[in-house]
C-alpha positions in Angstrom: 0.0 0.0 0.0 1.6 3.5 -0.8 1.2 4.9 3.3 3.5 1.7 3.9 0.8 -0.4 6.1 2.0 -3.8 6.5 -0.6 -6.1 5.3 0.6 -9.8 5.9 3.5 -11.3 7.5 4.4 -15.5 8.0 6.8 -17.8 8.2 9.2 -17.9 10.9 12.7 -19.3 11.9 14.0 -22.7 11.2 14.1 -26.0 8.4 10.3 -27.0 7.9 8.1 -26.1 5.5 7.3 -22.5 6.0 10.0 -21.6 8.2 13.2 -19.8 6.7 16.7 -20.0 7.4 18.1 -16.7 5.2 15.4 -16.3 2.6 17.2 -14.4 -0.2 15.2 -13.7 -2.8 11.6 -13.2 -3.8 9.5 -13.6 -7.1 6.1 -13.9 -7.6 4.2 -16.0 -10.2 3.0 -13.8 -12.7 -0.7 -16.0 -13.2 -0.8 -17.9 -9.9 0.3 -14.7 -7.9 2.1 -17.4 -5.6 5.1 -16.5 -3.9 8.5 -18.3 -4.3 11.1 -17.7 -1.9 14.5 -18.7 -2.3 16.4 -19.6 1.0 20.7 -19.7 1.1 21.0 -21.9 4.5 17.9 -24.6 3.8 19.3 -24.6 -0.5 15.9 -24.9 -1.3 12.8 -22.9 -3.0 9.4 -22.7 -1.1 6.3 -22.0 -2.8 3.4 -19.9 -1.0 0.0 -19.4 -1.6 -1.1 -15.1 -1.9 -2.2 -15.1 1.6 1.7 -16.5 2.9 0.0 -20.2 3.3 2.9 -22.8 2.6 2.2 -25.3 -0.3 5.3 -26.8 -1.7 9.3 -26.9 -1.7 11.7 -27.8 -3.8 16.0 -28.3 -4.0 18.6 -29.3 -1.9 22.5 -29.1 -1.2 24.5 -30.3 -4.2 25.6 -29.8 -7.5 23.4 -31.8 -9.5 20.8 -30.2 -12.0 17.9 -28.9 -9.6 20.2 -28.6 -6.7 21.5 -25.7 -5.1 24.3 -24.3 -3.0 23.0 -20.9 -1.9 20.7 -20.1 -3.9 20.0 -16.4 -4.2 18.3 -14.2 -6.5 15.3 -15.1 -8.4 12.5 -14.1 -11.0 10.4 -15.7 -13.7 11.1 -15.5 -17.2 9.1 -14.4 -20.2 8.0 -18.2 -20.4 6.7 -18.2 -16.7 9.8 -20.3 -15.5 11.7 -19.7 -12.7 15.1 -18.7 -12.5 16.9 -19.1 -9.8 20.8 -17.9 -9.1 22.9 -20.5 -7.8 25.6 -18.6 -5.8 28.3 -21.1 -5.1 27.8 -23.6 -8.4 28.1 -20.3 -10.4 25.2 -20.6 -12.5 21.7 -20.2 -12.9 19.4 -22.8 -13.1 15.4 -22.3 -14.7 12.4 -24.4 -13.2 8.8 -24.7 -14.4 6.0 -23.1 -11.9 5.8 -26.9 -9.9 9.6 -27.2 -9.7 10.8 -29.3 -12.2 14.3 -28.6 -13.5 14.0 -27.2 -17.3 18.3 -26.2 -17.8 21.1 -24.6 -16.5 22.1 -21.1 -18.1 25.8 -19.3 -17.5 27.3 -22.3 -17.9 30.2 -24.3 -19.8 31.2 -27.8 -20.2 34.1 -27.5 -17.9 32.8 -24.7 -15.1 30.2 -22.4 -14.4 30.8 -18.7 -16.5 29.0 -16.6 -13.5 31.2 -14.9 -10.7 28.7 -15.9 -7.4 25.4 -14.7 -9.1 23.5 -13.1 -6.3 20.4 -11.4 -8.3 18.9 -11.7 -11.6 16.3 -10.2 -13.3 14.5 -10.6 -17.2 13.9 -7.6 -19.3 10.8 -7.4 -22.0 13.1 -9.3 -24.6 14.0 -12.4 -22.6 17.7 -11.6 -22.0 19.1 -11.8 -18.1 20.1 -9.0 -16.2 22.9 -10.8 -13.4 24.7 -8.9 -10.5 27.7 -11.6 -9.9 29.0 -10.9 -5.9 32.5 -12.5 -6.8 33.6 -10.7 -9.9 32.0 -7.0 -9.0 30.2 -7.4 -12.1 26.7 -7.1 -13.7 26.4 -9.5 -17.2 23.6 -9.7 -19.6 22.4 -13.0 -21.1 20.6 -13.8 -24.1 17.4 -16.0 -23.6 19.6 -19.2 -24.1 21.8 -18.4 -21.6 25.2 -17.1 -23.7 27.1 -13.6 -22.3 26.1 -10.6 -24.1 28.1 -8.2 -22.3 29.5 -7.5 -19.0 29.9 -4.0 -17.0 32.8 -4.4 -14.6 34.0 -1.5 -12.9 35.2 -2.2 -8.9 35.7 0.9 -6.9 34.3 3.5 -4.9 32.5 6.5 -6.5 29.1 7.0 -8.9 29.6 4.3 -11.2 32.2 1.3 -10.1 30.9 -1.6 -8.5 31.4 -3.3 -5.0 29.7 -7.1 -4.3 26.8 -5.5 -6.4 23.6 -7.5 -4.8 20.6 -6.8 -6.1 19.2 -5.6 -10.2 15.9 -4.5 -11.7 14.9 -3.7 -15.1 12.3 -1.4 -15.9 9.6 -1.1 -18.8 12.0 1.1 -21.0 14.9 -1.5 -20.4 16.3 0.5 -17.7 18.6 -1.4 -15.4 18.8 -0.3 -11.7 
């Protein structure tokens, strides 16, 4: 609401559904309205109802396909599939709306192309927006996953980049 009135709150601390153990990142369904929240300490994704009732979860430690190892920032694609930053495998892995894993994006044969990818975001023309922690950096993806570009500047001042953490795109294809 725009006076700032809080109008729901749940979950608490711990490792059972509905509890959270450093909940990172937030997205929510764009047709369901439900609420994913990514969590770095439980390396999972739980899935909430609009009024914060828990439904599902999905992911654990590891670095198999649909397995995370803090898993950060998240948002949902053009194609309503969730994508998730996997901080420590260095990649980005994309889900459907019930959790199944789709792919991997960022990615090589031989090692993960992302820096500690701590946020993401998807502009009007598929392509990621991805603040990587380890390398200062922000990169931008094409839909299937292969580097665009990359903006690294580390320093202090208007302009460089520190551990950037968080990125938004706007309508006009503004990133923030």
């Amino acid at each position: 609401r725009p006076n700032g009135e809080k109008l729901l709150q749940f979950g608490s601390k711990g490792v059972i559904g509905g509890q959270f153990m450093h909940p990172r990142g937030i997205a929510i369904h764009p047709v369901s309205q439900q609420v994913y929240i990514a969590e770095m300490k439980n390396n999972r994704i739980q899935i909430f109802s609009p009024d914060g009732k828990y439904i599902s979860q999905f992911g654990s430690r590891g670095e198999e396909d649909g397995r995370f190892n803090l898993p950060a920032g998240i948002c949902f694609n053009r194609n309503d599939q969730l994508v998730v930053c996997d901080d420590h495998n260095c990649r980005l892995q994309v889900f459907d709306a019930n959790g199944k894993y789709e792919h991997m994006l960022g990615t090589s044969a031989k090692k993960g192309l992302l820096c500690s990818p701590i946020a993401v975001s998807c502009d009007m023309y598929g392509r990621y927006i991805v603040t990587e922690f380890g390398s200062h950096s922000i990169s931008f993806l094409d839909p299937g996953g292969g580097i665009l570009n990359s903006i690294r500047t580390v320093g202090n001042g208007c302009g460089p980049f520190v551990h950037p953490r968080g990125v938004a795109v706007d309508s006009y294809g503004y990133v923030y």
